[in-house]
C-alpha positions as YAML, in Angstrom:
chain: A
units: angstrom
residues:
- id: 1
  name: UNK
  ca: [-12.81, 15.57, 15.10]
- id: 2
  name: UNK
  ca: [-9.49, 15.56, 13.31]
- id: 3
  name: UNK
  ca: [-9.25, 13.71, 9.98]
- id: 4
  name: UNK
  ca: [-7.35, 11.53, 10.72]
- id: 5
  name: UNK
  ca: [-10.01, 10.30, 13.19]
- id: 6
  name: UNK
  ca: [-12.63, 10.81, 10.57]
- id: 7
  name: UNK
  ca: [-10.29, 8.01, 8.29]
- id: 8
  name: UNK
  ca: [-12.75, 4.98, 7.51]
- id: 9
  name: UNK
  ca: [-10.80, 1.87, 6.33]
- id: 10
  name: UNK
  ca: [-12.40, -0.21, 3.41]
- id: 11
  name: UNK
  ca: [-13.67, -3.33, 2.64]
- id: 12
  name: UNK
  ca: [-13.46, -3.79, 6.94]
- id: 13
  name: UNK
  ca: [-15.02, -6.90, 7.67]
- id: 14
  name: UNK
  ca: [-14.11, -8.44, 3.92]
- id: 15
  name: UNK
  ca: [-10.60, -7.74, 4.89]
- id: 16
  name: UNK
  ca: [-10.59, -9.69, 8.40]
- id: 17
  name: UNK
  ca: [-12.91, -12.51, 7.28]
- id: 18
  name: UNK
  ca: [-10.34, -13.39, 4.49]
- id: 19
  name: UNK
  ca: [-7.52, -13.62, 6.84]
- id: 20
  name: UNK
  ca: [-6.23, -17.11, 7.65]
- id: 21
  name: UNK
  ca: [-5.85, -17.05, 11.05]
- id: 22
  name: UNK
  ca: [-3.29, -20.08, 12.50]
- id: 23
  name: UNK
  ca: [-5.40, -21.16, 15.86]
- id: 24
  name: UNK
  ca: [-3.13, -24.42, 16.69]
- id: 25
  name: UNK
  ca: [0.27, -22.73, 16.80]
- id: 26
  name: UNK
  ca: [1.51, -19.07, 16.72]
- id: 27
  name: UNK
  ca: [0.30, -16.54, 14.28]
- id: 28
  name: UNK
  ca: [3.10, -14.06, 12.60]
- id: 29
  name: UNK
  ca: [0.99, -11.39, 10.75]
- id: 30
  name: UNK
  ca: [2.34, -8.29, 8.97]
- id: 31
  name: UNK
  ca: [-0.07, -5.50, 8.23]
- id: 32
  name: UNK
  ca: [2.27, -3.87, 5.64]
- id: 33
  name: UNK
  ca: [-0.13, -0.53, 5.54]
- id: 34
  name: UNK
  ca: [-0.49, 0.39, 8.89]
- id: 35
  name: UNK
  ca: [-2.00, 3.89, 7.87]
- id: 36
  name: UNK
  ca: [-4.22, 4.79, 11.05]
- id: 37
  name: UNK
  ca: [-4.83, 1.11, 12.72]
- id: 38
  name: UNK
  ca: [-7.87, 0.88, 11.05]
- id: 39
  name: UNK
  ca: [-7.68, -2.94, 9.92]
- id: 40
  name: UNK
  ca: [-5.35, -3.46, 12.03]
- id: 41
  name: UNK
  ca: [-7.73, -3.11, 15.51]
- id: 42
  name: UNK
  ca: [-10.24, -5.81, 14.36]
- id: 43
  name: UNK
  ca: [-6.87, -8.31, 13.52]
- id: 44
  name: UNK
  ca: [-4.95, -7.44, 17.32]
- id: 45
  name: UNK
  ca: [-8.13, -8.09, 18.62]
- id: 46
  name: UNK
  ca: [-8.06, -11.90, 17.32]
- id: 47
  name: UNK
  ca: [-4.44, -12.49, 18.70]
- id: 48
  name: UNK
  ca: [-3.04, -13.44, 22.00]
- id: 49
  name: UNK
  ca: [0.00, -13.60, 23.97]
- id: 50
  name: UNK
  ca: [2.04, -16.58, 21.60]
- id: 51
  name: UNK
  ca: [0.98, -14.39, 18.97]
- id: 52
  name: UNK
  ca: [3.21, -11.69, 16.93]
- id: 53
  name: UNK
  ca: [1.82, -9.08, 14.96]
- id: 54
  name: UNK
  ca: [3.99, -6.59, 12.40]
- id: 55
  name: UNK
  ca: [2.69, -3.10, 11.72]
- id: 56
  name: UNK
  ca: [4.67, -1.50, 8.97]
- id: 57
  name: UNK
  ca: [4.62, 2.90, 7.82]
- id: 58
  name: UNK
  ca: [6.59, 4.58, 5.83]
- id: 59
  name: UNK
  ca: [4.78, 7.50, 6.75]
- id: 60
  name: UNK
  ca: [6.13, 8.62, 10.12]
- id: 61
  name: UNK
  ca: [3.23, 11.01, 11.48]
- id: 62
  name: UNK
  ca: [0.72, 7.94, 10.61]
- id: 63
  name: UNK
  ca: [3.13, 5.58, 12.47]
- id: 64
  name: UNK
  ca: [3.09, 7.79, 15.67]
- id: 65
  name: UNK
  ca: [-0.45, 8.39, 15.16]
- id: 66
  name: UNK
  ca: [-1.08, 4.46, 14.82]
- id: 67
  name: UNK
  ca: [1.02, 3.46, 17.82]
- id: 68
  name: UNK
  ca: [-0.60, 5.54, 20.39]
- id: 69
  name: UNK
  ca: [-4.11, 4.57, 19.23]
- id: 70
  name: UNK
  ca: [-2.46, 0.68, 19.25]
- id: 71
  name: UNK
  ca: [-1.01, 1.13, 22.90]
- id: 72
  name: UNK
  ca: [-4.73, 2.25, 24.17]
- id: 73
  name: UNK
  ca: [-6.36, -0.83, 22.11]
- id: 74
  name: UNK
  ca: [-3.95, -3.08, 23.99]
- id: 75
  name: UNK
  ca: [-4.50, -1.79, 27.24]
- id: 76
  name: UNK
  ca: [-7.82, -2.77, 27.34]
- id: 77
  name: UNK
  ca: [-6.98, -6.30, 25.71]
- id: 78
  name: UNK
  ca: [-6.25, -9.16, 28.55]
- id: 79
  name: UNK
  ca: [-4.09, -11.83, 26.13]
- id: 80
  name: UNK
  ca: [-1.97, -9.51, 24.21]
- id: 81
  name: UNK
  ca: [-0.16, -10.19, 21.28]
- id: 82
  name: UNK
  ca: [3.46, -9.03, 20.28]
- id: 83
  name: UNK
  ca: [3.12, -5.70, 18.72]
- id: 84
  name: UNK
  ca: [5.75, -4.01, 16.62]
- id: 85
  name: UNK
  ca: [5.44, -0.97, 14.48]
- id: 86
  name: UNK
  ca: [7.70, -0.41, 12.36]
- id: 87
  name: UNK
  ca: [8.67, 2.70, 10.45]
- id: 88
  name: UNK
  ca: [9.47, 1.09, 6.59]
- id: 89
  name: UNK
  ca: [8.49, 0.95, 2.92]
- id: 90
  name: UNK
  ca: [6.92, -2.38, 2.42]
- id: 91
  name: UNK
  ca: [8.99, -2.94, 0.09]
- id: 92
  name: UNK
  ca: [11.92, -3.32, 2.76]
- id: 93
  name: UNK
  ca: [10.10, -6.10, 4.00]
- id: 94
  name: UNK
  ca: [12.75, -9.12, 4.13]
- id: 95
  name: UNK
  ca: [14.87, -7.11, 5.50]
- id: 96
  name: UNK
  ca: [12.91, -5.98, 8.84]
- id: 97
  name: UNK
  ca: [11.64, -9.38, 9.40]
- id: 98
  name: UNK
  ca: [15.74, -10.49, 8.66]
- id: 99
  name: UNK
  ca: [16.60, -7.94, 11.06]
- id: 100
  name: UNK
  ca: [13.55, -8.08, 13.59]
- id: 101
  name: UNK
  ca: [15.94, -8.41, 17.16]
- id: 102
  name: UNK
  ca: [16.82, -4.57, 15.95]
- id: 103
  name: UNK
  ca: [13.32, -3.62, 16.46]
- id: 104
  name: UNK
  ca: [11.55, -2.85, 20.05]
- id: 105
  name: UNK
  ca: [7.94, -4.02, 20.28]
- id: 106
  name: UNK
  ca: [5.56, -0.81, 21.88]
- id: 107
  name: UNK
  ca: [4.16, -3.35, 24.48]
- id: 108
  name: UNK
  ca: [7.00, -6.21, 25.58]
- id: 109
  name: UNK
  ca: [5.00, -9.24, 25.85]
- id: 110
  name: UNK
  ca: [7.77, -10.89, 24.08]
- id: 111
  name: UNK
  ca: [10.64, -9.99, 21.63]
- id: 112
  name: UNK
  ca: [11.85, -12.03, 18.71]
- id: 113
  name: UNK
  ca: [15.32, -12.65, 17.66]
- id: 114
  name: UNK
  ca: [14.75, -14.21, 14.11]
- id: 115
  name: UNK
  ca: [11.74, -14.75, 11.84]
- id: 116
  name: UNK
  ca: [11.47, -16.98, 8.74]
- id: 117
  name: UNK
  ca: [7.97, -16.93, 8.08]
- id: 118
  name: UNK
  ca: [4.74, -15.63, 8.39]
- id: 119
  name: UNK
  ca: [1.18, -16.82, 8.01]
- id: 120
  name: UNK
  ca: [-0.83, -13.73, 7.17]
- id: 121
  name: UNK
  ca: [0.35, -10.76, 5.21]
- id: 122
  name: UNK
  ca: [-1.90, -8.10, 4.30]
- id: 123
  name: UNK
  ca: [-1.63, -4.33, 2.34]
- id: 124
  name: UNK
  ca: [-5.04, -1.39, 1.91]
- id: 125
  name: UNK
  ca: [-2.54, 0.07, -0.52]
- id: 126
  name: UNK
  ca: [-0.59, 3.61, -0.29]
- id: 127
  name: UNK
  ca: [-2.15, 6.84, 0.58]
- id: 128
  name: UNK
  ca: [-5.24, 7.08, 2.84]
- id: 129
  name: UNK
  ca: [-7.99, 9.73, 3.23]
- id: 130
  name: UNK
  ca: [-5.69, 11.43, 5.88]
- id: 131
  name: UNK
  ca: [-3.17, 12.05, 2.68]
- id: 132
  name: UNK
  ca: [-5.54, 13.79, 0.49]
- id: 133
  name: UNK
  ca: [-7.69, 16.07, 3.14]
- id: 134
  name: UNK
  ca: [-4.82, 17.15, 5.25]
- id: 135
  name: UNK
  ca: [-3.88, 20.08, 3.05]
- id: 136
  name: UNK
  ca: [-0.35, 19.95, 4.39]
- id: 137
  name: UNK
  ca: [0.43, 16.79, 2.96]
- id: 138
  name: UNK
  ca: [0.14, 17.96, -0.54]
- id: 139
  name: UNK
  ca: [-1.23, 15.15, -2.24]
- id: 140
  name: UNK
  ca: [-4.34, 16.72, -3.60]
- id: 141
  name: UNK
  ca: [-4.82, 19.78, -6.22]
- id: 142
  name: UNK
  ca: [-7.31, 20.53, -3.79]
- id: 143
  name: UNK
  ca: [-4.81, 22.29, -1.48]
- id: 144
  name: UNK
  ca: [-2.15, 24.58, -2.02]
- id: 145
  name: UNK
  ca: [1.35, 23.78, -0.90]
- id: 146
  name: UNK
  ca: [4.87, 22.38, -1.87]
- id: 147
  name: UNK
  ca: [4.88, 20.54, -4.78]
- id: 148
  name: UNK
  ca: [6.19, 17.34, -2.82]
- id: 149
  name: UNK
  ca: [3.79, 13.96, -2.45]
- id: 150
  name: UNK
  ca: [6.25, 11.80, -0.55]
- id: 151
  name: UNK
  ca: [4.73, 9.33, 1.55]
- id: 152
  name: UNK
  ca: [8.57, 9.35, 3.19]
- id: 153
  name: UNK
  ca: [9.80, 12.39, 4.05]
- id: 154
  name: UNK
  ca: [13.50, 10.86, 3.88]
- id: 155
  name: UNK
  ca: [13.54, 10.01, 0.32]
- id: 156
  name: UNK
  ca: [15.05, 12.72, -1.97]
- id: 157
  name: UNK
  ca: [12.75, 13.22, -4.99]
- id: 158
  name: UNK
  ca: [9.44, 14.94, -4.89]
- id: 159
  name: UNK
  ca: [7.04, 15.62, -7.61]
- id: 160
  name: UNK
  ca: [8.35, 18.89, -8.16]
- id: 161
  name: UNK
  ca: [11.83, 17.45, -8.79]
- id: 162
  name: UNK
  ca: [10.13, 15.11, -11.63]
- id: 163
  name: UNK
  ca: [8.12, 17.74, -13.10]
- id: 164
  name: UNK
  ca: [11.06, 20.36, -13.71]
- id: 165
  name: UNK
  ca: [13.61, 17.83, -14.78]
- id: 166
  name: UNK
  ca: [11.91, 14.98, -16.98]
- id: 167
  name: UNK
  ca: [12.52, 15.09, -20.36]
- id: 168
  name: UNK
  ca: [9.08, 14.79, -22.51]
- id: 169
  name: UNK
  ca: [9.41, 11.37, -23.61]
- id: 170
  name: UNK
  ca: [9.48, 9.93, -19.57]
- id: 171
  name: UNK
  ca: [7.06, 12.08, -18.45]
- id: 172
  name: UNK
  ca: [4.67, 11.63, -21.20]
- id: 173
  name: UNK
  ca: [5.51, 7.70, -20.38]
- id: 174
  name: UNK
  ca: [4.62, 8.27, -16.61]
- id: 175
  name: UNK
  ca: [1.39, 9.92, -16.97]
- id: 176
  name: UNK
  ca: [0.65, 6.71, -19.12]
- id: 177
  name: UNK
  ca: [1.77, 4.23, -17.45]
- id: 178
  name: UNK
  ca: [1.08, 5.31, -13.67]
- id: 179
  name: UNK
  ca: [-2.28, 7.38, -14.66]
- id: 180
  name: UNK
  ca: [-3.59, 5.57, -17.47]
- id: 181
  name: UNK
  ca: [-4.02, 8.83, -19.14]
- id: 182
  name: UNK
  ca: [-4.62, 9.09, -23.44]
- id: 183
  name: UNK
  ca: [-3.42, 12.76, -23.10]
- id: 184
  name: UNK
  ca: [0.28, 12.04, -21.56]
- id: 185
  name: UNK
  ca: [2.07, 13.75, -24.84]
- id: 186
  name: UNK
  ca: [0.14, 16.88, -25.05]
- id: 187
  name: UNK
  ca: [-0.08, 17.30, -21.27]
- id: 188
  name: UNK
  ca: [3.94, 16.53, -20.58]
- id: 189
  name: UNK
  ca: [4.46, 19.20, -24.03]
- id: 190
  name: UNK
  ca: [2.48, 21.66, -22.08]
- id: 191
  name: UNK
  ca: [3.92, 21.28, -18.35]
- id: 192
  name: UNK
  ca: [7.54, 21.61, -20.54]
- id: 193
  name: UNK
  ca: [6.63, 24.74, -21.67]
- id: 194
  name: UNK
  ca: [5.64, 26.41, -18.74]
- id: 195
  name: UNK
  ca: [8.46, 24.96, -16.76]
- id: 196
  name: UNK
  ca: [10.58, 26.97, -19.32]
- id: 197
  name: UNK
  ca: [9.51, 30.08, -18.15]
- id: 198
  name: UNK
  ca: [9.67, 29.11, -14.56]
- id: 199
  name: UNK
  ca: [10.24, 26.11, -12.64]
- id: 200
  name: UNK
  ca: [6.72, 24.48, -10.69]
- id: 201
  name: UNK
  ca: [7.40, 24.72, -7.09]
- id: 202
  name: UNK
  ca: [3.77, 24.16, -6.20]
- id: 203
  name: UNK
  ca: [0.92, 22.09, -6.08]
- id: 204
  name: UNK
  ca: [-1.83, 25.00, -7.59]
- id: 205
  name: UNK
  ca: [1.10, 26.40, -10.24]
- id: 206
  name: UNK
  ca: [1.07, 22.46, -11.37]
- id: 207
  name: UNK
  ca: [-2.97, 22.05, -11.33]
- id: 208
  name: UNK
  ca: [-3.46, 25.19, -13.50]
- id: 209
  name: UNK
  ca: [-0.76, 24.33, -16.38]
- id: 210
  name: UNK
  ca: [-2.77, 20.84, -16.04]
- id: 211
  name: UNK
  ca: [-6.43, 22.25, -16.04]
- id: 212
  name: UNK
  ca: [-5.72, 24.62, -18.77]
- id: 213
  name: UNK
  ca: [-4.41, 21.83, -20.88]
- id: 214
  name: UNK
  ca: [-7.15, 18.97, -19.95]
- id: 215
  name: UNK
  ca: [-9.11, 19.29, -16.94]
- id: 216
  name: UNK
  ca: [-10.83, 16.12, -17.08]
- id: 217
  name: UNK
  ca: [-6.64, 14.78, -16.88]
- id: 218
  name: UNK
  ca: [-6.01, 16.49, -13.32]
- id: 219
  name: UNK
  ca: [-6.59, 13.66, -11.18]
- id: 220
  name: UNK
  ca: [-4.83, 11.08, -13.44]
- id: 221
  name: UNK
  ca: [-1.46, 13.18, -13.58]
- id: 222
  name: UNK
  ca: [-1.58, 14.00, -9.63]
- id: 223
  name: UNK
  ca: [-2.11, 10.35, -9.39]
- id: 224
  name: UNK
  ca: [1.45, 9.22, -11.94]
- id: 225
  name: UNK
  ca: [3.49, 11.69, -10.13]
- id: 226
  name: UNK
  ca: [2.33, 10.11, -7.08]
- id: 227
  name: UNK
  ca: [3.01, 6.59, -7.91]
- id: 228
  name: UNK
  ca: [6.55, 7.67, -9.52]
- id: 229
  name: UNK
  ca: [7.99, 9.66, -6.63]
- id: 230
  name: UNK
  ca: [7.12, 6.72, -4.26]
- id: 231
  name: UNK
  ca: [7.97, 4.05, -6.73]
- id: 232
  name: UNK
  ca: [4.28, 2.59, -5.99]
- id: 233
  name: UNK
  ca: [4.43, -0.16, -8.46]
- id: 234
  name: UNK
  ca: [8.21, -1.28, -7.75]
- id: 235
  name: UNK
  ca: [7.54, -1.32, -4.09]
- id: 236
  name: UNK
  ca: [4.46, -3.46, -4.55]
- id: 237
  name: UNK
  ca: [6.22, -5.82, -7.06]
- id: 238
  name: UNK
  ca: [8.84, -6.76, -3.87]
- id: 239
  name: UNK
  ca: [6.40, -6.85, -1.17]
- id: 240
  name: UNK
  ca: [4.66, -9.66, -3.36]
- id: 241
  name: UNK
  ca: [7.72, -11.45, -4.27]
- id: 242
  name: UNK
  ca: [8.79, -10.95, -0.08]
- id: 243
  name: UNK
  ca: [5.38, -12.33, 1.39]
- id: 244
  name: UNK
  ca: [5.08, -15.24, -0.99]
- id: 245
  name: UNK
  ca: [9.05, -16.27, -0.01]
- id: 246
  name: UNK
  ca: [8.18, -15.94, 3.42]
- id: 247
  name: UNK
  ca: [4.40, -17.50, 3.84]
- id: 248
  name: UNK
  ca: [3.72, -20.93, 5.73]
- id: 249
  name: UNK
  ca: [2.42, -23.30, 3.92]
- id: 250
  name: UNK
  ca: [-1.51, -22.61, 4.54]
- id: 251
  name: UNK
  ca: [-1.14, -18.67, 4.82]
- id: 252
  name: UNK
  ca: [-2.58, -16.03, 3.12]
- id: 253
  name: UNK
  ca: [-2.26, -12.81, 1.36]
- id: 254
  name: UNK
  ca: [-5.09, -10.11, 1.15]
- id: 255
  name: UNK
  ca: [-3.98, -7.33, -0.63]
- id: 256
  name: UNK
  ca: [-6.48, -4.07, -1.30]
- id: 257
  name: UNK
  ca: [-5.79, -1.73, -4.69]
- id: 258
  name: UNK
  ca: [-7.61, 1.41, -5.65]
- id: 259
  name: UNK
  ca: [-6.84, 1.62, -9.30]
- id: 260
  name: UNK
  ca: [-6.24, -0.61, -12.37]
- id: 261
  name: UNK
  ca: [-2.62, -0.58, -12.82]
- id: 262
  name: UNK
  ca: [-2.10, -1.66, -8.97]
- id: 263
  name: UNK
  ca: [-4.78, -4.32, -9.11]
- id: 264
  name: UNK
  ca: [-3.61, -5.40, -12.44]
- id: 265
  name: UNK
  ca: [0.39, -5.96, -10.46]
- id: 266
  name: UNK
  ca: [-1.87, -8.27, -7.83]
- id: 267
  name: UNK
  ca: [-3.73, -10.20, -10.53]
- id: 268
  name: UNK
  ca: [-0.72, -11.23, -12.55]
- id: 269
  name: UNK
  ca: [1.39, -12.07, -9.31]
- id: 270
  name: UNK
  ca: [-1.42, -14.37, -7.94]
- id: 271
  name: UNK
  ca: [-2.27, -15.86, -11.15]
- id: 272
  name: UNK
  ca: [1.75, -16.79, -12.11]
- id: 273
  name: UNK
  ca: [2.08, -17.94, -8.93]
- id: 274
  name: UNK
  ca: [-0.68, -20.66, -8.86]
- id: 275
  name: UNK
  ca: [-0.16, -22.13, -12.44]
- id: 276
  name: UNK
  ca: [2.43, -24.68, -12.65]
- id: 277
  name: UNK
  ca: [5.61, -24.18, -15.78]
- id: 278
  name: UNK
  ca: [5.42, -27.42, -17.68]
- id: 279
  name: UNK
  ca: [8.55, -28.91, -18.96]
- id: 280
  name: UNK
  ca: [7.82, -29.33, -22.66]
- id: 281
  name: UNK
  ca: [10.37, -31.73, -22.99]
- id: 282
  name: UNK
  ca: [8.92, -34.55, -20.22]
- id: 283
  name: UNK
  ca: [5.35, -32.75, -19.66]
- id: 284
  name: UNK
  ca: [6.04, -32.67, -15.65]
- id: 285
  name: UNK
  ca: [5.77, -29.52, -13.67]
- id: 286
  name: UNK
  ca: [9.43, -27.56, -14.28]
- id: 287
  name: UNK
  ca: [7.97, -24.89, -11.33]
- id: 288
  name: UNK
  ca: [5.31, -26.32, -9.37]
- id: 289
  name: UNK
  ca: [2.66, -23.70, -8.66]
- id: 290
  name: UNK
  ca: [2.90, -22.13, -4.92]
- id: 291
  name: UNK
  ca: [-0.65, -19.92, -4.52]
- id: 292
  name: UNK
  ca: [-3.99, -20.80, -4.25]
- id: 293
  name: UNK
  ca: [-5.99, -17.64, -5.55]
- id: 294
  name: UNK
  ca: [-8.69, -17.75, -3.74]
- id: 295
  name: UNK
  ca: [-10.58, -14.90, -5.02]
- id: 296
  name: UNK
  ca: [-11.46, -15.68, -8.64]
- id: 297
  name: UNK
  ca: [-13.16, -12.08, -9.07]
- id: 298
  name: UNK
  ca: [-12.00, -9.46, -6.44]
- id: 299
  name: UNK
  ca: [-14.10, -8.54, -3.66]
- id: 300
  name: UNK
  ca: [-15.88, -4.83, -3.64]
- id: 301
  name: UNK
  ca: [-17.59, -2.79, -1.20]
- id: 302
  name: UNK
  ca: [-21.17, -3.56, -0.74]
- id: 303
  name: UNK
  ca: [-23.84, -0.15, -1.65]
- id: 304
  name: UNK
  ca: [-24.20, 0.28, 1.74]
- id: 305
  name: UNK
  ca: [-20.39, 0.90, 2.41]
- id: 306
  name: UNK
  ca: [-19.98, 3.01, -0.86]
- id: 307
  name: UNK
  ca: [-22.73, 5.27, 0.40]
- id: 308
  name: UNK
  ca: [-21.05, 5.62, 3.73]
- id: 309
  name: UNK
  ca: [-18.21, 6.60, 2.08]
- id: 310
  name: UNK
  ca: [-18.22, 7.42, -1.07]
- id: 311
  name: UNK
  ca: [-13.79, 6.40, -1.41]
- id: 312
  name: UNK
  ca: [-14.67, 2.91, -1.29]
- id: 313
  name: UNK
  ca: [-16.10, 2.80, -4.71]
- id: 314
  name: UNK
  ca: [-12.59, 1.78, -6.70]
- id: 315
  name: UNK
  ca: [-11.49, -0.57, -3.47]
- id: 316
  name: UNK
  ca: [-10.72, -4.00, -4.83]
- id: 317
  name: UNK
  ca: [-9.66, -6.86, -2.75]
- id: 318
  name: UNK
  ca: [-8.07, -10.17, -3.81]
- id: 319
  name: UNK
  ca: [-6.88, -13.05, -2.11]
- id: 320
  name: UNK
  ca: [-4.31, -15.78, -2.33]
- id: 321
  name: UNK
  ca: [-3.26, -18.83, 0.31]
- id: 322
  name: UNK
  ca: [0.48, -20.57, 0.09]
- id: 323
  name: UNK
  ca: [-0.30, -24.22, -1.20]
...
């Protein structure tokens, strides 16, 4: 079994039930996170024929790997739904769906020339399981390899790129910010001074510097120089800003996070969006709020599902519907 068949998407049947499926009139859902179809199979399977549904990658093997396993779902399906997937950064969002007519769906049940809105967006954020046991991806200390960690192969800047050519001040700022780490200034100090002596061109030269200097840290740094060369947090910022601009009234957003800081971006979004700006001057609502949140607390794997798979433990997944 290869691993990426072994991948085990979280929070399954959470995910699904809080979709807000349109049943009167067509449904336009965007799974911005198509990883390996994992969500995405138990959401096709809902849709028929007047339906469109919008699988976005920026990760081209998972995209490939994704549309071959879709093509075989749909086969066996007898209404099928529109099905497009899309090679993209989420946060290039408004302009695929500006741009759809440019894009061929992999089954032709119909084609679209414009979109203006959606009813269901939904993200299991950034890098899967696949990422961090395929050792040639080079996202985990675990493996040796290039010191890289792009999700897209097409952007320029890789981790190792960061990690020779920061000064200390930003790197000490994005092992902070992006791995919540109380060590940033004595770590970045310490990667500086070995990068002096030679530049890090891999992922094990980076882990030792790291491990000799805090080993507890050696998750949390892998983690900020993941987040920065993939601009995690801006990305997620304007696929928020994107699916609320381009929601129904009545739709939803589901998005899953794996870590504070992302969950924290989610939070903030959903709550600003559903409170109302009051005009001080006349008391009536300057901005009238747009969201519904309708997941108070976020939603977390149940034991069972933890014990299954022991990656689910950090999953958090909150919900919001357009007013």
């Amino acid at each position: 079994m290869s691993v990426a068949e072994k991948h085990i998407p979280v929070l399954y049947g959470e995910l699904i039930e809080s979709l807000h499926f349109f049943d009167k009139w067509h449904n336009i859902i965007v799974d911005a996170t198509l990883w390996l179809w994992g969500h995405a199979s138990g959401v096709i399977e809902k849709l028929g024929k007047w339906d469109v549904f919008i699988g976005l990658d920026c990760d081209e093997d998972n995209l490939k790997s994704a549309t071959a396993r879709l093509l075989s779902l749909l086969s066996t399906q007898k209404d099928q739904p529109t099905v497009y997937c899309i090679h993209s950064n989420f946060s290039e969002l408004d302009k695929v769906l500006s741009n759809i007519w440019n894009y061929e769906p992999i089954n032709w049940v119909n084609s679209l020339n414009s979109l203006n809105s959606l009813n269901i967006l939904y993200a299991d954020l950034w890098v899967s399981s696949v990422h961090f046991d395929t050792a040639e991806r080079w996202f985990s200390f675990r493996f040796d390899g290039p010191l890289d960690m792009r999700l897209d192969t097409s952007i320029w800047i890789t981790a190792a790129e960061l990690v020779n050519t920061l000064p200390y001040d930003k790197m000490a700022e994005t092992f902070r910010i992006y791995g919540d780490e109380s060590r940033a200034g004595f770590i970045a100090k310490k990667i500086i001074e070995a990068r002096e002596l030679k530049p890090f061109e891999t992922t094990k030269e980076l882990a030792e510097v790291v491990t000799k200097a805090w080993k507890d840290s050696l998750p949390r740094i892998f983690q900020a120089l993941r987040i920065a060369v993939n601009d995690e947090y801006g990305s997620l910022k304007k696929l928020l800003e994107t699916a609320h601009d381009k929601l129904a009234s009545g739709g939803s957003i589901s998005i899953i996070s794996f870590h504070s800081g992302e969950d924290r971006i989610v939070k903030h979004f959903f709550r600003e969006k559903s409170e109302a700006i009051i005009d001080p001057v006349t008391g009536q609502d300057k901005i009238p709020w747009t969201l519904e949140v309708i997941t108070k607390k976020p939603i977390t794997p149940t034991e069972s599902e933890i014990e299954k798979n022991p990656r689910a433990r950090s999953a958090l997944l909150r919900v919001a519907k357009k007013k």
